[in-house]
C-alpha positions as CSV (number, residue, x, y, z in Angstrom):
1,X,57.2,-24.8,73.6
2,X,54.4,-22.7,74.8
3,X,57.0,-21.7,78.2
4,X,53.7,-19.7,79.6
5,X,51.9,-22.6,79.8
6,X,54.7,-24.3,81.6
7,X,55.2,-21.2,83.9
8,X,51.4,-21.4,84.8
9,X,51.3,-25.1,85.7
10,X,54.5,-24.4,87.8
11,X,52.7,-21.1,89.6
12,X,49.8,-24.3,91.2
13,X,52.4,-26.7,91.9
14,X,54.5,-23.8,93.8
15,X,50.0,-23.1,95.5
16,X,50.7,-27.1,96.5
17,X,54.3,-27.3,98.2
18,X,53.1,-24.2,100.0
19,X,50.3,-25.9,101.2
20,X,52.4,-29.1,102.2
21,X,54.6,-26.7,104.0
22,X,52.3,-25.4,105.8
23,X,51.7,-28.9,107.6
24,X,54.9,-29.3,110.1
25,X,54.3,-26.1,111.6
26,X,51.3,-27.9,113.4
27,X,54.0,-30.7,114.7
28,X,56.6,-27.5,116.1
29,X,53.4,-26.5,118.2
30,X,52.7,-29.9,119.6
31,X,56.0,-30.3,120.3
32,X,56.8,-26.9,121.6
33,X,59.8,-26.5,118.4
34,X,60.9,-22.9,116.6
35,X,61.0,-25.3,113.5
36,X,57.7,-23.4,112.4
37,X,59.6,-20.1,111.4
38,X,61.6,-21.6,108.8
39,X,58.6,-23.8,107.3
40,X,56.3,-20.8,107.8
41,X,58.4,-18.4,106.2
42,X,58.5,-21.2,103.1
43,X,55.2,-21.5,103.2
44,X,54.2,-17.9,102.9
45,X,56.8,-17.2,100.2
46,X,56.1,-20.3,98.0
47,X,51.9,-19.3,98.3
48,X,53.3,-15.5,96.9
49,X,55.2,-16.6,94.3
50,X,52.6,-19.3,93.1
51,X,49.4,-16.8,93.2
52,X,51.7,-14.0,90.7
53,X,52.4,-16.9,88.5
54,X,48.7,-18.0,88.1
55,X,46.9,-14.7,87.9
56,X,47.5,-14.7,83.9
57,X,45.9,-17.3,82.6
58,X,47.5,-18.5,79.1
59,X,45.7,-17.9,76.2
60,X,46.4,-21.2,75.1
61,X,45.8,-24.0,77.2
62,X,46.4,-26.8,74.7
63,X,49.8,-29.0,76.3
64,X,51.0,-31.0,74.1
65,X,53.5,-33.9,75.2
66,X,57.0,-31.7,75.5
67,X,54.8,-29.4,77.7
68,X,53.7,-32.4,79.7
69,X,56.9,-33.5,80.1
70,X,58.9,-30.7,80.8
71,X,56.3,-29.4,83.3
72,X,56.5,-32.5,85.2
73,X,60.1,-32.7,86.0
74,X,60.7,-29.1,86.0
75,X,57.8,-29.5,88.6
76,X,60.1,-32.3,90.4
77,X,63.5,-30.4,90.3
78,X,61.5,-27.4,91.9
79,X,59.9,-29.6,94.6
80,X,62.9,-31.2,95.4
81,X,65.0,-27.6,95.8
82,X,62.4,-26.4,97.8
83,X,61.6,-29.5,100.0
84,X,65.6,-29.3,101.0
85,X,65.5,-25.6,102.3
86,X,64.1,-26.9,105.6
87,X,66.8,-29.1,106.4
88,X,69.3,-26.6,104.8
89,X,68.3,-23.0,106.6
90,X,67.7,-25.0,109.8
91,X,70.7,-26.0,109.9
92,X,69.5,-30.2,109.8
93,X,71.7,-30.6,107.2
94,X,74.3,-27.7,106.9
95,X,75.4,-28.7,103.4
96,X,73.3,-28.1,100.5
97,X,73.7,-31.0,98.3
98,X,73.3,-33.3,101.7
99,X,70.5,-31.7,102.2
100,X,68.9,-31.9,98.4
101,X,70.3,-35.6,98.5
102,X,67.8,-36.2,101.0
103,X,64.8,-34.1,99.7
104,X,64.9,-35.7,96.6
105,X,65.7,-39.3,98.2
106,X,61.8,-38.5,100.0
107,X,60.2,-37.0,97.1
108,X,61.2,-39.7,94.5
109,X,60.2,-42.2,97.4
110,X,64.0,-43.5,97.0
111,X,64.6,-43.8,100.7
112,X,68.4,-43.2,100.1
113,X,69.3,-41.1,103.0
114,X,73.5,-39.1,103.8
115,X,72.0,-39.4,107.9
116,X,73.7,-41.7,110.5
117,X,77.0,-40.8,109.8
118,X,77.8,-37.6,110.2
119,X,74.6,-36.7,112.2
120,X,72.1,-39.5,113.8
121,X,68.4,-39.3,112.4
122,X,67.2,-38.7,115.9
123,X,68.9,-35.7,116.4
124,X,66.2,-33.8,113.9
125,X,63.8,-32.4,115.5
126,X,60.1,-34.0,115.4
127,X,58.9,-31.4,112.5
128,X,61.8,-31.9,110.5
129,X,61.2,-35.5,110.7
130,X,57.5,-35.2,110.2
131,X,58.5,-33.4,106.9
132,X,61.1,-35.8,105.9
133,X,58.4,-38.6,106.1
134,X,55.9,-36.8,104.8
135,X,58.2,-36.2,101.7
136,X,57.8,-39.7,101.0
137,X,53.7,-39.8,101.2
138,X,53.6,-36.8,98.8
139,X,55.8,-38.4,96.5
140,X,54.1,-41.4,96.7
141,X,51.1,-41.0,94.4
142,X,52.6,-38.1,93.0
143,X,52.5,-34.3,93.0
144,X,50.7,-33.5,89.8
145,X,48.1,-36.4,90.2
146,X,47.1,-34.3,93.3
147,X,46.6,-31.3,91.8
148,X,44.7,-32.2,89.4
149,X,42.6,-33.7,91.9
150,X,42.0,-30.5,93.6
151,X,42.2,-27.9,89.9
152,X,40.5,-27.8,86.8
153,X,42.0,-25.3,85.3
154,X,43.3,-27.3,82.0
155,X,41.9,-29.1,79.7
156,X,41.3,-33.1,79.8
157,X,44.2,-33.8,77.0
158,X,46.7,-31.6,79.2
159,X,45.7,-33.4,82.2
160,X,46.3,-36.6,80.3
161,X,49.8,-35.1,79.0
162,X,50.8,-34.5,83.0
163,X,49.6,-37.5,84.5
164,X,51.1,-39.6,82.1
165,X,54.5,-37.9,82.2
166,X,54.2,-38.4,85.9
167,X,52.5,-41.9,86.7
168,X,54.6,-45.1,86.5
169,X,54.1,-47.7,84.2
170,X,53.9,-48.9,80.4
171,X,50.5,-47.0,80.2
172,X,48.0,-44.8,81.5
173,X,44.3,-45.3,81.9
174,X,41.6,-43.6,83.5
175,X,39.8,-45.4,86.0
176,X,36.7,-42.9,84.8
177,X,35.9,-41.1,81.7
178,X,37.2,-37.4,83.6
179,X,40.5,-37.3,84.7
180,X,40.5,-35.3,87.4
181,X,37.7,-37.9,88.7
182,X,40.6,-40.4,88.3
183,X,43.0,-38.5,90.3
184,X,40.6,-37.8,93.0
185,X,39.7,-41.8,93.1
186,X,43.6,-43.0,93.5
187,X,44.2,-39.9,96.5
188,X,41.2,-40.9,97.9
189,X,42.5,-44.8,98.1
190,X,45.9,-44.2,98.7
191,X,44.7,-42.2,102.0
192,X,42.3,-44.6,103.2
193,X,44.9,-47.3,102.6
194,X,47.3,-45.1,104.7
195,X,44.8,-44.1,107.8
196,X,44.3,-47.8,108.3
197,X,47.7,-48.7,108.6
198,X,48.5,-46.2,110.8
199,X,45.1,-47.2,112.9
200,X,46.4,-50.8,112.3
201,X,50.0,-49.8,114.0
202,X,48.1,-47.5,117.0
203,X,45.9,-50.5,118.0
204,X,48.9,-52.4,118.0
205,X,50.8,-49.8,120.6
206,X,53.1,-48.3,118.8
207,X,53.7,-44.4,119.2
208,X,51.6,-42.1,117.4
209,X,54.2,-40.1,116.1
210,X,55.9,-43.2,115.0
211,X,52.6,-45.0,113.5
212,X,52.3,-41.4,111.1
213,X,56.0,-41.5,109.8
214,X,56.0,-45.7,109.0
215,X,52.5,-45.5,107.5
216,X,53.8,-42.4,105.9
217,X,57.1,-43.9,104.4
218,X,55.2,-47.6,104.1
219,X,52.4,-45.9,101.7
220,X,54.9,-44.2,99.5
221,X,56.9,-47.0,99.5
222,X,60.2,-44.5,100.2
223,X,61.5,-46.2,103.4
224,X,62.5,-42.9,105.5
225,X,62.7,-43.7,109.2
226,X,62.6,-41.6,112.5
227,X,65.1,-43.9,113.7
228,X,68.4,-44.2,112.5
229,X,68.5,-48.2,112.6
230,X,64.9,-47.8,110.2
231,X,62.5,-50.3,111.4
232,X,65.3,-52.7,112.4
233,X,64.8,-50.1,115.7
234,X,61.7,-52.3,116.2
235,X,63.0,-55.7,116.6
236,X,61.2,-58.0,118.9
237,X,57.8,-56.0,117.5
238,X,56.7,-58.6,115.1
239,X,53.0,-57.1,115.1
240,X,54.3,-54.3,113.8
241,X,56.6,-55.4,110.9
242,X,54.1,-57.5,109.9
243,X,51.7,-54.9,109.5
244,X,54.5,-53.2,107.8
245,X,54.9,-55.9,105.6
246,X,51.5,-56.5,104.6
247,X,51.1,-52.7,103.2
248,X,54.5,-52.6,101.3
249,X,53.1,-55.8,99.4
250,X,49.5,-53.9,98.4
251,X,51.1,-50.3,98.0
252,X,53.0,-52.3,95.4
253,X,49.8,-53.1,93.5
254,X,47.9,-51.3,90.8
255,X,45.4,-48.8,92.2
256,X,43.4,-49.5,89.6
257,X,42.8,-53.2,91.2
258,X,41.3,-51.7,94.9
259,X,38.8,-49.5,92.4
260,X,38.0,-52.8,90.6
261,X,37.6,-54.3,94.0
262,X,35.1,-51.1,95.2
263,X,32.9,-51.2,92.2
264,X,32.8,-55.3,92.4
265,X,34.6,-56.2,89.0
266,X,36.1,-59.2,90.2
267,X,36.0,-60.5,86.8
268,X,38.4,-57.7,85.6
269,X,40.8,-58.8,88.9
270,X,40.9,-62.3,87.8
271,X,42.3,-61.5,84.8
272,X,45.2,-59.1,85.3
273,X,48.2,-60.9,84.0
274,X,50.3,-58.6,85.6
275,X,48.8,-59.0,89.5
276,X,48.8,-63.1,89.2
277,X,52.9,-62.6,88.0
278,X,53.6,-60.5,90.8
279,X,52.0,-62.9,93.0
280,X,54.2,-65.4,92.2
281,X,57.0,-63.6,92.0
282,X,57.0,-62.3,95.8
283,X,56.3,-65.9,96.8
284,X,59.1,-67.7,94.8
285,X,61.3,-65.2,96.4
286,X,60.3,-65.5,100.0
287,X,60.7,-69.4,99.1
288,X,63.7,-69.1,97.7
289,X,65.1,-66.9,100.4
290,X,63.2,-68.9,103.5
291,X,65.2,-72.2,102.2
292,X,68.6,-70.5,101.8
293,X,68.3,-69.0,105.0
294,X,67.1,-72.4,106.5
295,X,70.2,-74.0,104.9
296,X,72.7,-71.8,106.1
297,X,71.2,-71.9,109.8
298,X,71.5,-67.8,109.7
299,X,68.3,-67.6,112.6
300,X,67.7,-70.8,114.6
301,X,64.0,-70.0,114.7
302,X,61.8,-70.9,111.8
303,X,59.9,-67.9,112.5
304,X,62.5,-65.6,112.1
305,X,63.6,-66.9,108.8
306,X,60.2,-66.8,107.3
307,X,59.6,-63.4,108.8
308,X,62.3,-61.7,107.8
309,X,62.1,-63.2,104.2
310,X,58.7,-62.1,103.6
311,X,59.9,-58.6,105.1
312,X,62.9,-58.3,102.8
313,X,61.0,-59.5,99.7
314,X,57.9,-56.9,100.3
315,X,60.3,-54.2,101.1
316,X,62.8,-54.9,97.5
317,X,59.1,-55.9,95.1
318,X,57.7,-52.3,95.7
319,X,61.0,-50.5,96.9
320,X,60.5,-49.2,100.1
321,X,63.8,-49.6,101.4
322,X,63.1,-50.9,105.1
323,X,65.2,-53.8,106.9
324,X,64.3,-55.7,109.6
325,X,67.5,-57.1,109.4
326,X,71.3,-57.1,108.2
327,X,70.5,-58.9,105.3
328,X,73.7,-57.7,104.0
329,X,74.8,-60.6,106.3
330,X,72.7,-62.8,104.2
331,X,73.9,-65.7,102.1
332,X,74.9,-65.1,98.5
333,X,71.4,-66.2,96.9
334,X,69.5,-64.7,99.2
335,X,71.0,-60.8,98.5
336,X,71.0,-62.1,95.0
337,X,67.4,-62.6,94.6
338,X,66.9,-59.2,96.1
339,X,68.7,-57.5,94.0
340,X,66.6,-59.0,91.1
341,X,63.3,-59.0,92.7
342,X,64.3,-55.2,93.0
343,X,64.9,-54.6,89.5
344,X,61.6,-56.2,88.5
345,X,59.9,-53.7,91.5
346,X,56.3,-53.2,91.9
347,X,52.9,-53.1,89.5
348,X,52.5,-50.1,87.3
349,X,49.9,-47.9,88.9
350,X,51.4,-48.4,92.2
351,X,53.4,-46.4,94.4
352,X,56.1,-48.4,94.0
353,X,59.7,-48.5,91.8
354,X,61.1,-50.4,89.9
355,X,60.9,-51.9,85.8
356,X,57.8,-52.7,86.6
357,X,55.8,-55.9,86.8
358,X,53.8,-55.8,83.3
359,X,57.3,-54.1,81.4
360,X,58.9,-57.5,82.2
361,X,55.7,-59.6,81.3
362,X,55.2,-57.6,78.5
363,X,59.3,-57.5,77.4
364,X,59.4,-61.3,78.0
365,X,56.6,-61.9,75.5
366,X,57.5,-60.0,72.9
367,X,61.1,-62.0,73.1
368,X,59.1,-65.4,73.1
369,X,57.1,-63.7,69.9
370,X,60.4,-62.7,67.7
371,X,62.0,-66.2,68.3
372,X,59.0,-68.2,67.3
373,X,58.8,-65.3,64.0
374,X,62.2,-66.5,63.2
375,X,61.5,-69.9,63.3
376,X,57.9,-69.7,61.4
377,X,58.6,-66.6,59.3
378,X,55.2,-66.8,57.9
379,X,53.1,-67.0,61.1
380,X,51.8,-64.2,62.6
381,X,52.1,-63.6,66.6
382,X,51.0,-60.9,68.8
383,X,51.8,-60.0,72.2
384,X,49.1,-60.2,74.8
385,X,48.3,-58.8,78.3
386,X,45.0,-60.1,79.9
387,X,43.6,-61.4,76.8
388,X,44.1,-58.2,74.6
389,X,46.6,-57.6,72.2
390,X,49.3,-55.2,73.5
391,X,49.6,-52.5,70.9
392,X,52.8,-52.4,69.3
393,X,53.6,-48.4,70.1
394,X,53.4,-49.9,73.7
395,X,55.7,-52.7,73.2
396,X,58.0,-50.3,71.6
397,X,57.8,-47.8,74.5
398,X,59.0,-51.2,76.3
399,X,62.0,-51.8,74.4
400,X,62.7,-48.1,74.1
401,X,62.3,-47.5,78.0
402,X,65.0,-50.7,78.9
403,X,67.1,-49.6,76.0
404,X,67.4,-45.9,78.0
405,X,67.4,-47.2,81.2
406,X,70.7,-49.8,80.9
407,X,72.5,-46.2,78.9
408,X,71.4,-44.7,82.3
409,X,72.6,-47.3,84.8
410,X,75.9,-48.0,83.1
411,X,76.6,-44.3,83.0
412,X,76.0,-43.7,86.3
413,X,78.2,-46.5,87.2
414,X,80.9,-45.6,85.6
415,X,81.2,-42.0,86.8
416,X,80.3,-43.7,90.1
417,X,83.7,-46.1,89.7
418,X,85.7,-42.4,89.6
419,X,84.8,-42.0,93.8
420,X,88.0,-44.9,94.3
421,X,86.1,-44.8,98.3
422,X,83.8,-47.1,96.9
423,X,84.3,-50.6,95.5
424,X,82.1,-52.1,92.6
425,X,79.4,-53.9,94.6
426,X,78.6,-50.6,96.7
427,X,78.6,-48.5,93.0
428,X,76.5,-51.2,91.6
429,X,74.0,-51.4,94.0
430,X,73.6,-47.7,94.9
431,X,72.7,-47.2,91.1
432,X,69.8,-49.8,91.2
433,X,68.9,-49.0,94.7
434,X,68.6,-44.8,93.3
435,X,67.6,-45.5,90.0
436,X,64.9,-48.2,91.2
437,X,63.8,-45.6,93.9
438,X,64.7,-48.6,96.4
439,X,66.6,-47.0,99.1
440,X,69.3,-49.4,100.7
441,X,71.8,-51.3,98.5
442,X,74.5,-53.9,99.7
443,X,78.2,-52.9,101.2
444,X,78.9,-49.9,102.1
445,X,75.2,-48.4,101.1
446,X,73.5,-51.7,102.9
447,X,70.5,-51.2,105.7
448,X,73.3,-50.5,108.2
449,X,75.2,-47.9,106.1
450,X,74.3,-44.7,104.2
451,X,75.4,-42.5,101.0
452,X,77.4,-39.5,102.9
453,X,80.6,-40.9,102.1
454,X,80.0,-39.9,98.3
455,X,81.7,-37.2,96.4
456,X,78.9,-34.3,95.5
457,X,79.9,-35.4,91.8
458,X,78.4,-38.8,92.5
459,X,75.6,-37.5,94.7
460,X,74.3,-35.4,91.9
461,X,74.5,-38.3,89.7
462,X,72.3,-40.1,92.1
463,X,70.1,-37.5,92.4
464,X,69.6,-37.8,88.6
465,X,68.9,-41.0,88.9
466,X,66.5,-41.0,91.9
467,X,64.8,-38.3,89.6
468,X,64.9,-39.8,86.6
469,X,64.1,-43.5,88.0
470,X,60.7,-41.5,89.5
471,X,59.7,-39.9,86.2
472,X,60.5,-43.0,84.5
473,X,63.3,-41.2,82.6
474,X,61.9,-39.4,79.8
475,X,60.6,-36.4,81.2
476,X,64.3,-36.3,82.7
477,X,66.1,-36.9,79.4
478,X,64.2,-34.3,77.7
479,X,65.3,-31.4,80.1
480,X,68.9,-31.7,77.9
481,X,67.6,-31.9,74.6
482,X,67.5,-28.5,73.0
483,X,64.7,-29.1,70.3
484,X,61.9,-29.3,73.0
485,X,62.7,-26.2,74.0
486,X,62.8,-24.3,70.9
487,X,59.2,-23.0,70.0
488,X,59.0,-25.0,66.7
489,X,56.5,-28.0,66.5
């Protein structure tokens, strides 16, 4: 483990979050707020600390994949401690592990939040609420993708090792041959994407302040509100969900699709397997859900049914964790196909949680492949994405990632089941609504509920999870396992 290496790549991220800091003091100006000491004083001290840790540059550069990976979630734990400070020596959230809860619910783009119960989300002050949505943004794409969109001070194959360890998804491509021109590509999108929602919300009259924070917690797909009843707060505003709706469904999309769309490859778009499923996934499950709630006469107008379906559906495919409604309330199928619409999630490459679209294509086919093997054991069958031939290291990543990620989830549940407060629905779907990064569950976690009524045993499991759901749970995993520390290759 070259541990200077690591230290050095920590020393920029700690440059980054001082940077990020730096931006609600702007908002406790406008709004005449003495936030700004307690983010400046953060600011200034995470700058210090991350210019004495760069000024020695190793003498080795080279990362290799346990440096990758343990930079990039030691680089998440960090951000996460120091994105809860705020809230913590403001006195937001007076208890530490609240407060972390809710750092890491915005960093991991979770959307989980311990607010409304003890303490209203209105009662933070604008700054602290521009920083909790912000949290969300900055999550969104990713902390490491960012900075090596702004650095070059490692090699290509480290940057590979980092943006890989970070960047959901079965696999990693660049969208040009140098990284870093890769990274600066997908920021570049994702804030375009971002300015014209929020110029989308403002020409449709909704608050400035509350056009940043949505577009904010819409890009990242994380959910985090300025109001306590989320975007349910807006009912009546159709224009406005819809809008909302609209860019949950394309943050949910591989980036690399809108940079096949710039440089006219429409070719290439056609062709993407994994875009054409998750097309039809979101519509059978706004079907589904528009006819169950028609059945069940929940809303007497058809618009309302097909509004909030579509709402629902965009906000569970790429995890965002909005409501428009109670859908708690809902029928039986329709929470149902929620819950498994959220499990699938969003398209690798996106901002979005989840399994991911093209791990279940990919997982499905190579079930289809082994059944037909058995039944013509001398025929040879290969999996394929898009008309290639999926490499079998990728399809064993597949089976490797599910295999890790139903060890996690059961684990969590069951140390969950220990907090007797809760019963098994509310356990169950606080797991895949953390682990997912999805925000809201059903019962006691639903959209009208939140996670304060947890034990700090169980919110630290859920913390691990939102972590290790974010990270895709390897870089996680390996933080326990005492070979990839040891300096032996």
């Amino acid at each position: 483990m070259n541990k200077h290496l690591v230290c050095y790549v920590l020393g920029w991220v700690m440059i980054v979050i001082g940077a990020m800091l730096s931006l609600p003091i702007i908002v406790s100006f406008i709004y005449h707020e003495s936030d700004f000491l307690y983010f400046g004083l953060l600011a200034a001290a995470c700058m210090a600390v991350g210019l004495i840790s760069i000024k020695i540059k190793p003498k080795n550069t080279t990362m290799y994949v346990r440096e990758g990976y343990i930079s990039c979630a030691l680089t998440w734990v960090l951000l996460s401690v120091i994105g809860c400070l705020p809230f913590y020596i403001s006195g937001s959230i007076p208890d530490f592990t609240d407060a972390l809860f809710e750092s890491v619910s915005g960093f991991t783009t979770t959307g989980a939040t311990i607010l409304g119960t003890n303490r209203q989300i209105e009662d933070l002050s604008h700054s602290m609420l521009f920083w909790r949505s912000f949290t969300n943004w900055a999550g969104g794409m990713g902390i490491l993708v960012f900075m090596l969109a702004v650095i070059s001070q490692l090699s290509g194959q480290s940057n590979m090792y980092l943006m890989k360890a970070e960047s959901p998804g079965p696999v990693v491509s660049k969208l040009i041959p140098k990284l870093r021109g890769t990274a600066v590509v997908l920021y570049a999108i994702y804030g375009v994407m971002t300015l014209i929602e929020f110029l989308m919300l403002v020409i449709g009259r909704m608050p400035v302040f509350d056009a940043l924070t949505v577009s904010f917690s819409t890009a990242g797909t994380g959910g985090f509100s300025i109001k306590n009843a989320g975007l349910m707060a807006y009912e009546g505003h159709y224009y406005w969900q819809a809008v909302a709706t609209a860019f949950m469904f394309l943050f949910a999309v591989n980036f690399s699709i809108y940079y096949l769309i710039i440089t006219k490859k429409f070719k290439q778009i056609l062709l993407s397997e994994e875009l054409r499923w998750y097309f039809i996934i979101f519509a059978g499950a706004v079907i589904l859900i528009g006819l169950d709630l028609t059945i069940n006469k929940v809303y007497d107008n058809q618009l309302d049914i097909w509004h909030h379906a579509a709402f629902q559906v965009s906000t569970y495919i790429s995890s965002t964790g909005f409501a428009s409604k109670d859908y708690d309330l809902w029928p039986s199928l329709s929470r149902t196909t929620l819950m498994i619409v959220a499990l699938v999630g969003a398209c690798a490459g996106s901002t979005g949680g989840g399994l991911k679209v093209s791990r279940v294509v990919v997982l499905a086919k190579s079930v289809m492949r082994d059944i037909r093997q058995m039944l013509h054991p001398n025929s040879v069958y290969t999996v394929k994405m898009d008309g290639k031939a999926v490499k079998e290291d990728t399809v064993r990543s597949i089976h490797v990632y599910l295999t890790l990620f139903v060890f996690v989830f059961a684990l969590s549940v069951g140390i969950l089941s220990l907090d007797e407060k809760m019963n098994f629905e509310t356990n169950f779907t606080a797991v895949i609504a953390t682990i997912n990064n999805m925000g809201p569950g059903l019962a006691d976690v639903g959209p009208t509920k939140n996670f304060y009524e947890y034990s700090t045993i169980s919110k630290y499991v859920l913390i691990f999870d939102m972590l290790a759901g974010r990270l895709e749970l390897l870089p996680m995993l390996l933080l326990f396992n005492v070979e990839c520390w040891s300096n032996k290759r």
